[in-house]
DRENLUM-368760 format. One record per residue (C-alpha): residue in one letter; x, z, y. Coordinates in steps of 0.1 Angstrom, whole numbers, plus 2048, in hexadecimal, padded with zeros to 3 digits. Example, Ala and Ser with C-alpha at 12.3 -4.5 7.8 and 13.67 -1.06 7.14 Angstrom:
BEGIN
("a",(87B,84E,7D3));
("s",(889,847,7F5));
This chain:
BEGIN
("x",(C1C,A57,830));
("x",(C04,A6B,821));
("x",(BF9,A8D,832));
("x",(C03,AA9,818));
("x",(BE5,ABF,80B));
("x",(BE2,ADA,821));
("x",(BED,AD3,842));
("x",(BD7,AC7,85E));
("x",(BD3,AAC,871));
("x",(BE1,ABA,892));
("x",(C05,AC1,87D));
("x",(C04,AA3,86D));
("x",(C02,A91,88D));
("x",(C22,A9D,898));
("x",(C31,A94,87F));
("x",(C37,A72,876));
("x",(C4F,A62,895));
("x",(C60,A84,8A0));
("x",(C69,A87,879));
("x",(C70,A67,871));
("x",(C89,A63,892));
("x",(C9C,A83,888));
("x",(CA2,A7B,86A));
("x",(CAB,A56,86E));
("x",(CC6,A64,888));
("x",(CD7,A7E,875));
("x",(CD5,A6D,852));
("x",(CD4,A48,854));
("x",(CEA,A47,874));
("x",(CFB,A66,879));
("x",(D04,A68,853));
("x",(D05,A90,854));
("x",(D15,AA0,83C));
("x",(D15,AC9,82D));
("x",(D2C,ADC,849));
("x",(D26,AC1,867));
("x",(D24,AD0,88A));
("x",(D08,ABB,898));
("x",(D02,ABA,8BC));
("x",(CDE,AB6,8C9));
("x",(CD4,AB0,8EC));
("x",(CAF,ABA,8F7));
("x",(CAE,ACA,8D8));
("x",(C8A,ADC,8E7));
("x",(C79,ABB,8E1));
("x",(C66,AAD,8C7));
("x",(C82,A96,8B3));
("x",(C9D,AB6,8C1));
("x",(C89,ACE,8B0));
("x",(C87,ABE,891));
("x",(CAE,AB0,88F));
("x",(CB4,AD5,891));
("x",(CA3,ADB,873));
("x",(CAF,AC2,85D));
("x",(CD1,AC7,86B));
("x",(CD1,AEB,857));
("x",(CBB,AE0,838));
("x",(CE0,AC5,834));
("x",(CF4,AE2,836));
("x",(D01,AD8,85A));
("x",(D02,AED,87A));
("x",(CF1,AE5,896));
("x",(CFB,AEB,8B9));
("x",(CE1,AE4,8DB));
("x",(CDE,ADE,8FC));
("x",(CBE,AE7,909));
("x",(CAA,AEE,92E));
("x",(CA6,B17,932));
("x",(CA9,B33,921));
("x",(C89,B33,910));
("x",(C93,B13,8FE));
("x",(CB7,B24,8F5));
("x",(CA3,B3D,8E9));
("x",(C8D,B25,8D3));
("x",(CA9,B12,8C5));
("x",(CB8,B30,8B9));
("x",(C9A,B3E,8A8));
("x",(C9B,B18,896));
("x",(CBB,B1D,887));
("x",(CD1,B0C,8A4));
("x",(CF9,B1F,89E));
("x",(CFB,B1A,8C7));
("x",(CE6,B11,8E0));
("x",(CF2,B0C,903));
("x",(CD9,B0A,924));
("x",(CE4,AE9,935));
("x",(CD7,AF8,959));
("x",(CED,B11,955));
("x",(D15,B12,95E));
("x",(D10,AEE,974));
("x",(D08,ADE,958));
("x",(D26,AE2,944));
("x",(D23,AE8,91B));
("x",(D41,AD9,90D));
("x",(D54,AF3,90E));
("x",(D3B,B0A,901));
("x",(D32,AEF,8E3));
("x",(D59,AEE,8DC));
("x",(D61,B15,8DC));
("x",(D40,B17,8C6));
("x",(D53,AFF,8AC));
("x",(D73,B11,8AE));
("x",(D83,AF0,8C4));
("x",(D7C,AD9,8A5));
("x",(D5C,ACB,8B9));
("x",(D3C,ABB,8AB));
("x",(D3A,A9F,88F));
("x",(D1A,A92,89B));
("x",(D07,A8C,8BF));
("x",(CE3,A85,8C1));
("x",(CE4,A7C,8E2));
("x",(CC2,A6E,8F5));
("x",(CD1,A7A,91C));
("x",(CEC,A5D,91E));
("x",(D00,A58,93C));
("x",(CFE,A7D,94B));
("x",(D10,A90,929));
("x",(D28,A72,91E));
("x",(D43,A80,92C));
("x",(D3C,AA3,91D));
("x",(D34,A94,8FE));
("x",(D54,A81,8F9));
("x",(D65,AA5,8FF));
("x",(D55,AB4,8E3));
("x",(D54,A9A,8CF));
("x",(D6C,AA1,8AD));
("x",(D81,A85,89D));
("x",(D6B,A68,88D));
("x",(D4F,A79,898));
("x",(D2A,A64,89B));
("x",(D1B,A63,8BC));
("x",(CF5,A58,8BB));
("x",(CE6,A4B,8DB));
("x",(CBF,A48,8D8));
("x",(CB5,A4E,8FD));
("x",(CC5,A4B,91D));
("x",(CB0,A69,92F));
("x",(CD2,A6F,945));
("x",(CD7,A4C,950));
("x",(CE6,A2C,945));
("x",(D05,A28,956));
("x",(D27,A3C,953));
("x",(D41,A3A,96C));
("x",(D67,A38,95D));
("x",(D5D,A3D,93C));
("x",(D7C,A43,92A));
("x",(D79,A2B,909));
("x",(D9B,A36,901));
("x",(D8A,A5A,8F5));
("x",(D75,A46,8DE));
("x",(D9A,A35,8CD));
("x",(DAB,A58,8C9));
("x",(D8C,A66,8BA));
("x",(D7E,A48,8A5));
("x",(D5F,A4D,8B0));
("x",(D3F,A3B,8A3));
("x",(D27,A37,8C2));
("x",(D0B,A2B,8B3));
("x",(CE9,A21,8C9));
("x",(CC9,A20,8B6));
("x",(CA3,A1C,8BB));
("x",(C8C,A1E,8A0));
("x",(C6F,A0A,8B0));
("x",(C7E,9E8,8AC));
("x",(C8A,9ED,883));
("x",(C7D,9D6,868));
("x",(C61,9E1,851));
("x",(C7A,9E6,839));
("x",(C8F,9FD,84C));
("x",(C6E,A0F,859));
("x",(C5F,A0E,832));
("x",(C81,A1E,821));
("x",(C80,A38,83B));
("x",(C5E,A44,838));
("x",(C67,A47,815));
("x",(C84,A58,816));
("x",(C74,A70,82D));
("x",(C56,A75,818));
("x",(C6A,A80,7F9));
("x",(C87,A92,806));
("x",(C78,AA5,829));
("x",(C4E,AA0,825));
("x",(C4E,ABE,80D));
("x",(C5E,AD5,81E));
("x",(C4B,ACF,83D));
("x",(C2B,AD4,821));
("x",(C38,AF5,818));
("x",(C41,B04,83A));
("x",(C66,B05,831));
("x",(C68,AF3,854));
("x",(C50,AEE,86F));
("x",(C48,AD0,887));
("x",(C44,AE6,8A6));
("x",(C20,ADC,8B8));
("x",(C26,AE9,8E0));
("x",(C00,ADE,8EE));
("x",(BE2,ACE,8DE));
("x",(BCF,AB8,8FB));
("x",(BB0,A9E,8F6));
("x",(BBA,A7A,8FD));
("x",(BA9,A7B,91E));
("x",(BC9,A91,925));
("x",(BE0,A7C,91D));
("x",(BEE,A7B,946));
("x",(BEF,AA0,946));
("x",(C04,A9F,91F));
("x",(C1C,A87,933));
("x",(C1E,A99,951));
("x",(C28,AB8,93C));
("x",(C45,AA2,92B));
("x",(C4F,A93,94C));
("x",(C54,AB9,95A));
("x",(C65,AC3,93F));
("x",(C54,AE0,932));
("x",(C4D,ADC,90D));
("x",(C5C,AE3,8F0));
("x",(C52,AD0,8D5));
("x",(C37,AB9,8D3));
("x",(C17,AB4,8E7));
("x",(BF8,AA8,8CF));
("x",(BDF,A91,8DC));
("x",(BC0,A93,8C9));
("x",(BA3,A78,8CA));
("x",(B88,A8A,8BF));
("x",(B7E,AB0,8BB));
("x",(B90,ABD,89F));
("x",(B7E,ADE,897));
């Protein structure tokens, strides 16, 4: 993937996986379509931040959970339609994400918590709705998990990883992503949302900020001085 003419090296960098993860999970698994709700969860991060992007540029609505207020805050300067603080209310969005839809609920999950938001996400989830489980941040294991939910609602729970797709898959994707998203990145019609730059000799400290929860966005780790 080439780096388009006018865009450093530090944006580029954040690019290419974030980018390429949202948009394999909202187009090539989540099959969005024009007037979806899409739910995102840790829509702050990196991959969040950029499904919520391309969730509007396909004419869908997206709706987040995210840590804090400053992240709600975020999300809705991004073009989120709702945003809901998951340390608020003990926890509990569904309600929330299905007032926010009228009671039709979502037509696509990103999910990367697992265990800890099935339940709520089989509330909210609408009829033949697409539920796509990339990371298991919230566990691995649900107690009484209620398949009969996923009958009534025909939903498609889908897990997926990119890391371990053919070439082929990997080689179509970067394509796809070069001539249908790449440009707009180019142009500034959308932004891949840098939170810290650090030298590689940082890398413990970029990990420890991740760990704690406190970016938004990515962290860039550059190998060399850049100025």
């Amino acid at each position: 993937m080439k780096v388009p003419e006018g865009m450093d090296w530090i944006k580029a960098g954040s690019i290419p996986e974030t980018w390429l993860t949202a948009y394999k999970l909202l187009h090539l698994v989540g099959k969005v379509n024009a007037g979806d709700y899409v739910l995102i969860h840790a829509a702050a991060s990196g991959v969040g931040l950029s499904a919520l992007q391309l969730v509007k540029v396909a004419g869908a609505k997206a709706i987040v959970t995210v840590s804090g207020q400053e992240k709600v805050n975020l999300c809705v300067e991004k073009g989120a339609f709702a945003a809901f603080d998951r340390t608020a209310n003990d926890g509990k969005w569904a309600q929330g994400v299905l007032d926010s839809t009228g009671g039709r609920g979502v037509d696509v999950i990103l999910d990367c918590v697992g265990a800890s938001y099935a339940l709520q996400n089989l509330e909210v989830a609408a009829l033949d709705a697409r539920w796509v489980l990339y990371g298991t941040m919230g566990g691995i294991n649900v107690n009484e998990f209620p398949l009969g939910a996923i009958l009534r609602k025909r939903i498609n729970l889908t897990g997926t990883t990119l890391r371990n797709r053919t070439k082929e898959f990997k080689a179509d994707l970067i394509r796809r992503f070069s001539q249908e998203i790449l440009p707009l990145l180019a142009q500034g019609s959308l932004e891949s949302v840098v939170y810290k730059v650090l030298p590689l000799e940082q890398a413990a400290e970029a990990h420890r900020i991740m760990e704690s929860n406190l970016n938004s966005g990515k962290i860039v780790l550059t190998c060399r001085d850049l100025e």
